[in-house]
C-alpha positions in Angstrom: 0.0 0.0 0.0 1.6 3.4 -1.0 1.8 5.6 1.7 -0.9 8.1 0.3 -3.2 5.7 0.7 -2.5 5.0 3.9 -2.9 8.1 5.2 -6.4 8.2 3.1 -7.3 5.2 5.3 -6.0 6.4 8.4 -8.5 9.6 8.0 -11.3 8.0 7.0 -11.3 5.2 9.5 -10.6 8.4 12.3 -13.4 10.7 10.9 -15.7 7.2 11.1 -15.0 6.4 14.5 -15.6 10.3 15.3 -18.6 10.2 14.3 -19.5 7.0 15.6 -18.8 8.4 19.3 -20.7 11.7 18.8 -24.1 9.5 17.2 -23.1 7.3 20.6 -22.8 10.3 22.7 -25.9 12.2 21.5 -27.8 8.7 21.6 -26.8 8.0 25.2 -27.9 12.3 26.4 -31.4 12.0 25.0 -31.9 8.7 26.3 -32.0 9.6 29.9 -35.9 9.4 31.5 -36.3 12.6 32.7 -36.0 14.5 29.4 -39.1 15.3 28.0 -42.2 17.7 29.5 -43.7 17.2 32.6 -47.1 18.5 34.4 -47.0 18.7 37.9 -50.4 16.8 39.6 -51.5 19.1 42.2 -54.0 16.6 43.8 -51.1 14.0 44.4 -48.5 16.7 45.7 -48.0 17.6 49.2 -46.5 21.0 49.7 -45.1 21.7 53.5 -45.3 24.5 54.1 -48.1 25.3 51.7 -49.3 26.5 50.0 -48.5 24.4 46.7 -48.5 26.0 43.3 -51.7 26.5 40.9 -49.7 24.6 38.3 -45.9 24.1 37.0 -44.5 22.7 33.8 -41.3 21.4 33.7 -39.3 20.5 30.3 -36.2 18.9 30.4 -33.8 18.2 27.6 -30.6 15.8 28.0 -27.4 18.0 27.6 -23.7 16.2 27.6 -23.4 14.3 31.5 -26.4 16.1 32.8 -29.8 18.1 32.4 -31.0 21.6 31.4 -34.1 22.0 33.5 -37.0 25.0 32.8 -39.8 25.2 34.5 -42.8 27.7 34.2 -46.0 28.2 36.4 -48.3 29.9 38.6 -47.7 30.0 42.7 -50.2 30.3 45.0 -51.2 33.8 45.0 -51.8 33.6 41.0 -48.1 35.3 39.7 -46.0 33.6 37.0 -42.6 31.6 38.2 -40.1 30.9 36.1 -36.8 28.6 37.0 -33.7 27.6 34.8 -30.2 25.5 35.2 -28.6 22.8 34.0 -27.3 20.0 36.0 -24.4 17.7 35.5 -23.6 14.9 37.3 -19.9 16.1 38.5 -20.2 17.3 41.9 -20.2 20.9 40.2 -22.1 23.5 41.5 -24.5 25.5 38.1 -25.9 28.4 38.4 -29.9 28.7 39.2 -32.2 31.2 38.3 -35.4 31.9 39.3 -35.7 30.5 42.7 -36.2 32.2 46.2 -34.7 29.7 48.1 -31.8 28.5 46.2 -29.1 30.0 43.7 -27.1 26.9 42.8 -27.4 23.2 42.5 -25.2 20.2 42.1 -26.4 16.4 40.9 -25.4 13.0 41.7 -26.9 10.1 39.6 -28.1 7.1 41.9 -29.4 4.9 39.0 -30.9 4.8 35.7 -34.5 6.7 36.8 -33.1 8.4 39.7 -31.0 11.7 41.0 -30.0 13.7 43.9 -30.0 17.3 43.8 -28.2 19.2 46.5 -29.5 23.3 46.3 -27.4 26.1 47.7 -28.0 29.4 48.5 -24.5 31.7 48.6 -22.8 28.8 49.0 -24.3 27.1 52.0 -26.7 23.7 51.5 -30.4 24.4 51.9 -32.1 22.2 50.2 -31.8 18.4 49.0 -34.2 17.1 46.5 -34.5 13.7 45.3 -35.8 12.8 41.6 -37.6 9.6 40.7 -39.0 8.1 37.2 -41.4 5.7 37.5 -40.0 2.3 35.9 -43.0 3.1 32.9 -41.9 6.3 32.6 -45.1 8.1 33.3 -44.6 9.7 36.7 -41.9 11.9 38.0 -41.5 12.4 41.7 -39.2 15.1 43.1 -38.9 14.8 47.0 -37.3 18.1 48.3 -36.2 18.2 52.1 -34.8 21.3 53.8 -35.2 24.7 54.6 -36.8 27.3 52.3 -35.1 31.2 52.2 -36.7 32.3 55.4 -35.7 29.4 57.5 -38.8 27.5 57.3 -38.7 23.9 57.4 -39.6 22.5 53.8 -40.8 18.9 52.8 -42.4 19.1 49.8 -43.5 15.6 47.5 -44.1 16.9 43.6 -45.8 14.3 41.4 -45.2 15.6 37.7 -47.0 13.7 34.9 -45.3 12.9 31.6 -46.9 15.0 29.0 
């Protein structure tokens, strides 16, 4: 084999393992069950303290080791929210915007269907918050434990539905 056509080769058979890994690598972020658009149930959600939210709807799109989050709703008193991040699942604090009680969060992947969120405000843990998919894929659970800006104990259970 001349040595022009080795190096030929020796591109091609690069740019088609490239490529493989990026279709993997895209393949394996939208695969992940939380990524789609989710209606939180009121009825099966317990707020503490209340008072729960009118509604919320939260979309979530896979992004490289992690999730970017967006949620939009109504609280109690009838005004818009709005809340934005992305998580990734190395330990590092990402910004958060939108929330009262915290500014930043970090993730941890347990399992397949399930992550652990741990929210900080200026640096300090407030808030940890524990996210379940159902194994059909239907129901979301987010179990949040802590304290909310003003001290307040929080235990909140949101049931989100798969939209």
């Amino acid at each position: 084999m001349r040595l022009i056509d080795r190096r030929v080769l020796a591109s091609v058979v690069c740019l088609a393992l490239g490529s493989m890994l990026f279709i993997t690598g895209s393949a394996f972020a939208q695969s992940d069950s939380a990524a789609g658009t989710w209606k939180l149930n009121t009825a099966k959600s317990r707020y503490s303290p209340g008072p729960a939210p009118k509604s919320n709807v939260i979309t979530i799109v896979a992004v490289e080791n992690g999730l970017k989050i967006t949620g939009q709703g109504t609280d109690a008193d009838g005004k818009p929210t709005s809340l934005s991040y992305t998580v990734t699942y190395d330990g590092k604090d990402k910004p958060v915007t939108g929330s009262p009680d915290y500014d930043a969060t970090s993730g941890k992947r347990i399992d397949a269907n399930t992550t652990e969120l741990t929210r900080k405000k200026e640096g300090k843990t407030i808030q940890t918050a524990v996210r379940k998919i159902s194994a059909d894929g239907k129901t979301m659970t987010v179990t949040s434990r802590g304290k909310t800006a003003s001290g307040k104990p929080l235990n909140n259970v949101a049931v989100f539905e798969k939209q």
